[in-house]
N, C-alpha and C positions, 0 to 999 in steps of 0.2 A: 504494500500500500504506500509506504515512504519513498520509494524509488520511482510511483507513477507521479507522486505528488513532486518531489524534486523535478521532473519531467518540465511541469507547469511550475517551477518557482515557489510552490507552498511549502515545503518541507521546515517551518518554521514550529519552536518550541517543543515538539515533542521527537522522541525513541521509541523504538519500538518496547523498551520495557517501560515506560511510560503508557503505549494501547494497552500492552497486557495488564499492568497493573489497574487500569480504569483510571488512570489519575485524570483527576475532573475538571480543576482548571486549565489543565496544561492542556487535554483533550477539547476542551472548551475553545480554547485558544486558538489550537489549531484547525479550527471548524470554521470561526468566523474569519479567519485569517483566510480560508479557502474559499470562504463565500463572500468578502471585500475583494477579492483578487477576479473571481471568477461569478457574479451573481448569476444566478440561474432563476432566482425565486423572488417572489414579491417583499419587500425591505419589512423584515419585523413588524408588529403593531407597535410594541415593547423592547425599547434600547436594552442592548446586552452588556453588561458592567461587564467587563473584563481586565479592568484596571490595575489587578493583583499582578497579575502575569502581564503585563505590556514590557516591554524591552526601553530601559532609560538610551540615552548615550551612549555614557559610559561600559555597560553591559555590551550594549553593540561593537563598540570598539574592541571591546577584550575579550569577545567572540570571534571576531572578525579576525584579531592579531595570533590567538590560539590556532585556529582554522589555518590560518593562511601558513602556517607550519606545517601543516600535515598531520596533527594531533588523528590520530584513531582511537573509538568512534570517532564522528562527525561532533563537534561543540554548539547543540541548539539553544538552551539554554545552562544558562551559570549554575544552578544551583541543584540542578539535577544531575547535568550531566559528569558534577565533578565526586557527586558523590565516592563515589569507590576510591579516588587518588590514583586510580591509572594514567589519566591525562596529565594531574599535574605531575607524575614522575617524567612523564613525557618530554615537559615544559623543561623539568628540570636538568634533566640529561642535556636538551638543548644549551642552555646557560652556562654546565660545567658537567663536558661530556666523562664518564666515567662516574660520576657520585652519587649515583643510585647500584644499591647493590641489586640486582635483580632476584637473586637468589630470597630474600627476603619479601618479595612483595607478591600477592596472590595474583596471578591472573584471572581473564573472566574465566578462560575453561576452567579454573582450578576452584574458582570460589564456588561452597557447600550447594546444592538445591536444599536442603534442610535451613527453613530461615532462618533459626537460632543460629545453627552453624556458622553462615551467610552472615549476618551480624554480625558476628564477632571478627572475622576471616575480615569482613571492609573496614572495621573499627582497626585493626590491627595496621590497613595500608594507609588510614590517614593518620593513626596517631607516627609512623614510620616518614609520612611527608612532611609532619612538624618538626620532626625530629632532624628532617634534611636542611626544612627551613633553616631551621636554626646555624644549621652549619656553613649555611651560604650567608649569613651574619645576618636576615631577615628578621624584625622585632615583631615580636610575636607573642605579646605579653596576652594572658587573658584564652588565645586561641589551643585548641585542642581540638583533637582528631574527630572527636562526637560534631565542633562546628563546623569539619567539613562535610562529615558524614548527612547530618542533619541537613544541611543544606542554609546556616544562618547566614542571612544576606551580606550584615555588616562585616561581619569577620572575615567570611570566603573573601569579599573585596577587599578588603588589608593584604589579604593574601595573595592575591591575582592583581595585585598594583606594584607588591614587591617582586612578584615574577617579571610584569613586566619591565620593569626598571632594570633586575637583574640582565634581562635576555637583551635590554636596549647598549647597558655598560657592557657587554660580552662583543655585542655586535662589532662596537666603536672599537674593542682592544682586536679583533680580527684585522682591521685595519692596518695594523701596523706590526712590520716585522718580528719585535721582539714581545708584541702580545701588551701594547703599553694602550689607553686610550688616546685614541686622535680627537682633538680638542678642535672646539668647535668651529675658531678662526680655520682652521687646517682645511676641513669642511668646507666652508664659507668660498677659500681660497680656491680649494680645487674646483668646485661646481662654478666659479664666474670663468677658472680658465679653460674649461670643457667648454661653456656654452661662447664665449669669445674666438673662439682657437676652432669652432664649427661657423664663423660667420654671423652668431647672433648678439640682439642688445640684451636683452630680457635678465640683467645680471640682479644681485643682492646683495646688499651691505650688515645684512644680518637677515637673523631666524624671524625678529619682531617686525622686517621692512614689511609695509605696508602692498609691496609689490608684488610678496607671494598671495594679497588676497584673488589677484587676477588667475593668481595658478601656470602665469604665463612664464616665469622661468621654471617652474617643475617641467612644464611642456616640453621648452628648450633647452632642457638638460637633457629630456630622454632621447630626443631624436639629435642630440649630441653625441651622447652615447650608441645610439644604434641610428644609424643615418637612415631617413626614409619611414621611421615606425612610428608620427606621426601623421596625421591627414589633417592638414593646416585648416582645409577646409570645413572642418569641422569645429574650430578654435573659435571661440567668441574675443575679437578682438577690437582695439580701438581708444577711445581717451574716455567713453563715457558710460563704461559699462556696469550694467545693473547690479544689483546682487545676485539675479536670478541668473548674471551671465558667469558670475565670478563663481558661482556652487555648479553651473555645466561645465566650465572648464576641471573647475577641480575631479566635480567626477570624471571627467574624461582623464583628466592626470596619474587618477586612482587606477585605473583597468589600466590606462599603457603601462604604464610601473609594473605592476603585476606580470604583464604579459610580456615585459622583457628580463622577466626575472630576478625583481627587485623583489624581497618579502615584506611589502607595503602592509602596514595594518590600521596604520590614521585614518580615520574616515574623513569624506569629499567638504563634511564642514568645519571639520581642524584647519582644514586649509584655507577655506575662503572665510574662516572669523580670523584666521591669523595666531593662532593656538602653536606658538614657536616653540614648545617642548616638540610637541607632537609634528609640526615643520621639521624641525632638526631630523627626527627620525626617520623621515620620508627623502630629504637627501642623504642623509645614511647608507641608507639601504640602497640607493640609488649607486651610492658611490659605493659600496659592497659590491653589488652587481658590474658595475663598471671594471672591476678588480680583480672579482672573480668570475668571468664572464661562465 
């Protein structure tokens, strides 16, 4: 059923052990989410709250940046699908490959069909992921393996903000020969003489310049990097453009990054609000890709 729904683009909020289990919002969720995408039927009499389960931001983003790793399963939502701590080992291995012991952590085939069993066996890999935490110097006061298990919204996110930070500081020390981070001028410096050094203006004087809201030097770094993997024509350009031009471009920024194998995770409105952590990251990656083609 999830595989025809990805088909059409709904595969959103739930897993298959989410149908099985009956879980009722998430199910909920993913129903109206199919029937917004695709109506077939006459609009409710009676608005559907589904508020509990809506996707903020930030969720999306740290979907999106798990995802775009190749995390297995698929990361539909946060607080289900981390339950067991298979993902975040996932995560974790990425950041500092070698530091999960595998031998220690239950797989799905492994974990009990006896729920008792089942319990204890996923209790056992999240209090082992705090336990990593903590080695990767993550503060983690307060958190325990029941709040990933459980699924608590606050704490998972302490925790899936220091992965990402982690995986962002790992990224920047690939950069450079001896494993140091390349600092942000470094950055700055190489992405104006990429896009300079291919014939364009479209430069930055920083992650906060107002320039990246157009999206139009991310453009002109990719098709710096890979000549031709732009289609100009498609670019919203000019001296007076909307917002609504500055969030097309971006999204268009977002998919060619991706598609030239940059592992872009910012979403299209990091870049057109001018969200310069989250800027920094997307030429990162860019210049990762460039590096390591």
């Amino acid at each position: 059923m999830l595989d025809q729904a990805d088909k059409i683009h709904c595969r959103q909020f739930v897993t298959p052990k989410d149908v099985v289990k009956g879980h009722d919002r998430l199910n909920l969720a993913f129903v109206a989410n199919l029937f917004n995408q695709h109506p077939g039927l006459e609009p409710p009499t009676e608005e559907v709250d589904i508020e509990g389960i809506q996707e903020t931001r930030e969720e999306k983003m740290y979907r999106n940046w798990m995802n775009s790793l190749g995390v297995k399963p698929r990361v539909n939502y946060l607080y289900t699908d981390l339950y067991d701590g298979l993902v975040i080992f996932q995560l974790m291995d990425f950041i500092k490959p070698g530091v999960v012991d595998w031998k220690r952590v239950k797989k799905a085939e492994q974990l009990s069909k006896m729920q008792a069993k089942a319990n204890m066996e996923i209790l056992g890999n999240c209090n082992y992921a705090v336990e990593l935490g903590k080695k990767l110097n993550f503060v983690l006061v307060g958190i325990d393996g029941s709040d990933i298990k459980d699924g608590n919204k606050t704490l998972t996110l302490a925790l899936v903000w220091q992965l990402m930070r982690a995986y962002t500081l790992s990224l920047l020390s690939k950069l450079n020969e001896d494993g140091t981070p390349i600092v942000e001028s470094e950055i700055i410096a190489w992405a104006n003489n990429k896009i300079t050094g291919a014939g364009k203006t479209n430069t930055i004087k920083h992650f906060q310049d107002k320039a990246n809201k157009s999206a139009l030097p991310i453009i002109d770094l990719i098709d710096a990097i890979k000549t031709g993997a732009i289609d100009y024509s498609f670019v919203k350009t000019g001296s007076k453009l909307t917002g609504e031009d500055c969030f097309y471009n971006a999204k268009y920024a977002v998919n060619m990054a991706r598609k030239i194998g940059a592992p872009v995770y910012a979403l299209p409105e990091d870049i057109s609000e001018v969200k310069h952590k989250m800027v920094m990251t997307v030429y990162a990656s860019l210049m990762l890709a460039d590096m390591n083609p």
